[in-house]
C-alpha positions in Angstrom: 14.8 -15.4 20.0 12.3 -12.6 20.6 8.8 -13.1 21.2 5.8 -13.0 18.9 5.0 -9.7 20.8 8.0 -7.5 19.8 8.6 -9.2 16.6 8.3 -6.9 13.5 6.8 -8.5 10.6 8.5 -9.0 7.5 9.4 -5.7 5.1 7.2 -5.9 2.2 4.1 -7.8 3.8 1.0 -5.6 3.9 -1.9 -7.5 5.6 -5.4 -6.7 4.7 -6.5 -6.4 8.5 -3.8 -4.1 10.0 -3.4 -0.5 9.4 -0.1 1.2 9.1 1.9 4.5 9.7 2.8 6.2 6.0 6.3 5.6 7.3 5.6 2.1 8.1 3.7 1.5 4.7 6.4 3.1 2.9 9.2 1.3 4.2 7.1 -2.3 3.5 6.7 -1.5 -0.1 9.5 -0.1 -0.6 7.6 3.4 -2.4 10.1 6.5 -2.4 8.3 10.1 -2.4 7.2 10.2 -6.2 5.9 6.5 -6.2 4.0 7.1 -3.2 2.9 10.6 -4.3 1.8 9.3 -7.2 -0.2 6.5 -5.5 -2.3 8.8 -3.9 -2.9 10.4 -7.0 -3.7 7.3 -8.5 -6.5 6.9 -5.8 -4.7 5.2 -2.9 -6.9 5.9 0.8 -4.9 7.7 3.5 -6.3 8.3 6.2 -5.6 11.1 8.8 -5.8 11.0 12.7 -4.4 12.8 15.3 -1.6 14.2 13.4 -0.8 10.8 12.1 -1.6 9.5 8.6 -1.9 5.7 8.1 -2.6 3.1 4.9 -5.1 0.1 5.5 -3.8 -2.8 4.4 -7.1 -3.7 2.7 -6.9 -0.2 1.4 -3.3 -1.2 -0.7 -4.6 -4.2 -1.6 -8.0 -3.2 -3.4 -5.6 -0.2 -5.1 -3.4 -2.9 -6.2 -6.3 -4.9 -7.7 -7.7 -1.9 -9.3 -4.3 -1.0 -11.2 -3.5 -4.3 -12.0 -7.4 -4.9 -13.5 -6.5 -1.2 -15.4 -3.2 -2.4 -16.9 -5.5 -5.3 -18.1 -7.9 -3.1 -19.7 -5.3 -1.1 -21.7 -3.2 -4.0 -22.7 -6.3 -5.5 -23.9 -7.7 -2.3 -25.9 -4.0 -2.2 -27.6 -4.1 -5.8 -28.6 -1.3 -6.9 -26.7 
């Protein structure tokens, strides 16, 4: 069994308190070029550093609340 240390965690868990490589993010959610492109678009924080550009976790998950509290609004405007 491998240790904690050089474990990776589990595709598709983004944590709220680590940061990640786009690569890294991209593989976790599982977001191909246009979904992730679109994202950004959308308002999703990526952040640049020393020719590396990285997601917050806490940065997915507020863009996730936002969307889903957006798909909320429209639903409810449609009356659905």
């Amino acid at each position: 069994m491998k240790s904690t240390a050089t474990q990776r965690r589990a595709p598709g868990v983004i944590r709220a308190d680590e940061a990640y490589t786009v690569a890294e993010f991209r593989r976790r959610t599982g977001l191909g070029d246009f979904a992730f492109r679109a994202a950004r678009a959308a308002g999703l924080r990526v952040i640049a550093f020393n020719k590396k550009r990285y997601v917050r976790g806490q940065d997915w998950l507020a863009f996730l609340a936002e969307q889903a509290d957006a798909g909320e609004r429209e639903l409810s405007e449609a009356g659905i």
